[in-house]
C-alpha positions as CSV (number, residue, x, y, z in Angstrom):
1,X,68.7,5.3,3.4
2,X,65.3,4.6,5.4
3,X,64.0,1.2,5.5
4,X,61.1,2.2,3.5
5,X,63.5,3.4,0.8
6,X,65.5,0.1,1.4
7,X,62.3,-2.0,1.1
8,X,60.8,-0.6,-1.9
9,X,64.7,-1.4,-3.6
10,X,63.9,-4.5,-2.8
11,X,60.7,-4.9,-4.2
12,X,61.6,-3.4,-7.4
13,X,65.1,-5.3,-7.5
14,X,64.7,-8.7,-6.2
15,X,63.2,-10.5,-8.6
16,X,65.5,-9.0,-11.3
17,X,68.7,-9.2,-9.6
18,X,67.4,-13.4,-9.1
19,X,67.3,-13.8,-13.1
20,X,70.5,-12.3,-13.5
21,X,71.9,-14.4,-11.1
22,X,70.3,-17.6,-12.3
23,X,71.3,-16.6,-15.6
24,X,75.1,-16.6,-14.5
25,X,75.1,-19.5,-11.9
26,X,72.3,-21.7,-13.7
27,X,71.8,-23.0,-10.0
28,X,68.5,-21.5,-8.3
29,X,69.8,-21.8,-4.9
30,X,72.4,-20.4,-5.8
31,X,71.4,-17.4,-7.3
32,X,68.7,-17.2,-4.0
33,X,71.6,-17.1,-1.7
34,X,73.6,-14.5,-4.0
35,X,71.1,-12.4,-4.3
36,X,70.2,-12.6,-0.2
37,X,73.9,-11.8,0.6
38,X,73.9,-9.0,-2.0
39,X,70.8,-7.1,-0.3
40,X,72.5,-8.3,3.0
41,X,75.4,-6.4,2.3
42,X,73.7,-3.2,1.3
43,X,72.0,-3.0,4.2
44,X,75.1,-3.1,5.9
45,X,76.4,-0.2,3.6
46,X,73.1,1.4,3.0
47,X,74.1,4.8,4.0
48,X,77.1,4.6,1.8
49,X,75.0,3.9,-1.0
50,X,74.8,6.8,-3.7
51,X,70.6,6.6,-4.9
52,X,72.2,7.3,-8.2
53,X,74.2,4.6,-8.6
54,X,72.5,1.8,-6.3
55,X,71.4,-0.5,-9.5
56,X,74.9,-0.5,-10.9
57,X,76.0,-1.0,-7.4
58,X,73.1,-4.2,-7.5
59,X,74.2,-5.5,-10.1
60,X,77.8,-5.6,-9.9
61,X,77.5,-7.2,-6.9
62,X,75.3,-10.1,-7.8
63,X,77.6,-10.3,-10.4
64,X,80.9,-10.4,-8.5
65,X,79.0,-12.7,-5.4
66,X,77.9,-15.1,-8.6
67,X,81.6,-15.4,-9.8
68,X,83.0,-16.1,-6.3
69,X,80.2,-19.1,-5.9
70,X,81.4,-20.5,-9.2
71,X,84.8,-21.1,-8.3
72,X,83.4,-22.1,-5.1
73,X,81.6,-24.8,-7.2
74,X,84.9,-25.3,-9.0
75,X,83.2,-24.3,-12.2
76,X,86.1,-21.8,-13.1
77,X,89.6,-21.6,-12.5
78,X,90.7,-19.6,-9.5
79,X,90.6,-15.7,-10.8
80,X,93.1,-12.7,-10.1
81,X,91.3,-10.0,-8.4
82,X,91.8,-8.3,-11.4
83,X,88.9,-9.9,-13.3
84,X,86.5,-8.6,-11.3
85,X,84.7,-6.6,-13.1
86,X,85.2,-2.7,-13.3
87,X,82.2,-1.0,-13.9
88,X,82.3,1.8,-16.5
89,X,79.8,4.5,-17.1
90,X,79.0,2.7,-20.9
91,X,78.4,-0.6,-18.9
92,X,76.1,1.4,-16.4
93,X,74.3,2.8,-19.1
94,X,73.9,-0.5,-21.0
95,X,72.1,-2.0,-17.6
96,X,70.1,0.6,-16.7
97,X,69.2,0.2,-20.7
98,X,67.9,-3.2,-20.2
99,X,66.6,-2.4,-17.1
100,X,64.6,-0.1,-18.9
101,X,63.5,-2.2,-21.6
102,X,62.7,-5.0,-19.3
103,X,60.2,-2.6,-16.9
104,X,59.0,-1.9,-20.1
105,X,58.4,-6.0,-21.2
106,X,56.5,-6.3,-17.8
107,X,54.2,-2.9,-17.6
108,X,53.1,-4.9,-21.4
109,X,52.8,-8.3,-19.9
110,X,51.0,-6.7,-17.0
111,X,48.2,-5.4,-19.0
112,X,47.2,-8.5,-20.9
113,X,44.4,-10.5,-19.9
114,X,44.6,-12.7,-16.7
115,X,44.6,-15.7,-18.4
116,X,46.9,-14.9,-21.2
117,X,49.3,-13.0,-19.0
118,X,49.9,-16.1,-16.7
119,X,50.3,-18.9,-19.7
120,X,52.8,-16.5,-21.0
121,X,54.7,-16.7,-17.7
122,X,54.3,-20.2,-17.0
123,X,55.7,-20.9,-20.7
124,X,58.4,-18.5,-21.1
125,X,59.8,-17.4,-17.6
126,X,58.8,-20.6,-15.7
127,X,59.8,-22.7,-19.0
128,X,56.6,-25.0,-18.6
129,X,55.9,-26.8,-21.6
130,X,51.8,-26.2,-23.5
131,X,51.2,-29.2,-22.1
132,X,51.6,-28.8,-18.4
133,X,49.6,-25.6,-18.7
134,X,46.7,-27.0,-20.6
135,X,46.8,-29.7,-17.6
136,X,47.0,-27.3,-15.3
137,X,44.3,-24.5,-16.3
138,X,41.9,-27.3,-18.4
139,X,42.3,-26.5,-21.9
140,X,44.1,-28.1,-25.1
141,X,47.8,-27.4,-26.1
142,X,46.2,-25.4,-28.8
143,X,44.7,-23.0,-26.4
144,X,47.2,-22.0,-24.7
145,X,49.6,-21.7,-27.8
146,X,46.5,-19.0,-29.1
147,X,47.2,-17.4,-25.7
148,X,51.0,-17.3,-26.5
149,X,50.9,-15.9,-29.6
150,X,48.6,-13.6,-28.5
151,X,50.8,-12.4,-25.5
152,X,53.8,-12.3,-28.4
153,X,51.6,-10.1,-30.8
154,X,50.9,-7.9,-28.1
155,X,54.5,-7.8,-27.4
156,X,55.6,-7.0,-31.0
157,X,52.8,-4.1,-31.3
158,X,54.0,-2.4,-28.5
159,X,57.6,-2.1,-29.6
160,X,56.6,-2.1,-33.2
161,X,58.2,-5.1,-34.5
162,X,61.7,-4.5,-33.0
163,X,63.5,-7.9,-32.1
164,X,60.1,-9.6,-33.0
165,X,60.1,-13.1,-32.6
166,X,58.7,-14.5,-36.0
167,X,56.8,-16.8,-34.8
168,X,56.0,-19.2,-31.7
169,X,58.2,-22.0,-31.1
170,X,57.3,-25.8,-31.2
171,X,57.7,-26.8,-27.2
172,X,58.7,-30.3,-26.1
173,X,55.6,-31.9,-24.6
174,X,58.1,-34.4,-23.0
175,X,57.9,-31.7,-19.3
């Protein structure tokens, strides 16, 4: 694998690979550092790697290295090495699934408006509150709740009402 090849996985894994760790270790340091060693260790192996399978490869990695900080953490009880984790074709195909649907989620987000695209990023992936973001860009909570449900509607047109979220959610103003 070139670095070129190996940079562009990074680019178009990184930031994923971060959520998914975040979302396991609920500790954003934490899921830096896993996600650093993970890419550190492919580089290592990268001309083991299989293009083909690199993503599952990715993920059970960040997976596995998010585990082994836990019970570093003491959050779990020690683990055979039998729970790790052994990756089956249906779990591959279950990421790569997501994986889709999520590069789907951003190529919508991406073509909203400038404005409406970032209050829907500040809100739901940096979980700001309206209120913050009205501070921040100079408008009322009720503008930037418009710009929500807009970024939602757009959302639920574009995959024609499948999982739609019914309606916006009340935020706590107490950020």
């Amino acid at each position: 694998m070139t670095i070129d090849v190996f940079e562009q996985l990074y680019r178009e894994y990184h930031s994923r690979l971060y959520h998914y760790a975040l979302h396991l270790t609920h500790d954003a340091e934490a899921a830096s550092d896993v996600v650093a060693e993970v890419f550190a260790i492919a580089w290592k192996r990268r001309d083991a790697l299989d293009a083909e399978r690199v993503q599952g490869y990715l993920y059970a990695a960040v997976h596995n290295q998010s585990l082994n900080w836990l019970r570093r953490q003491e959050r779990l009880a020690p683990m055979p090495d039998s729970s790790q984790h052994d990756w089956t074709d249906e779990d591959l195909e279950e990421v790569l699934a997501r994986e889709a649907r999520i590069k789907e989620i951003e190529k919508v987000i991406a073509s909203m408006t400038e404005r409406t695209r970032y209050v829907f990023i500040q809100c739901y992936y940096q979980k700001r509150s309206y209120r913050d973001v009205a501070e921040q860009l100079s408008i009322t909570t009720d503008g930037v709740k418009k710009h929500v449900m807009k970024a939602l509607s757009t959302l639920r047109q574009h995959f024609h009402k499948e999982n739609a979220i019914d309606e916006v959610p009340e935020r706590s103003d107490s950020k």
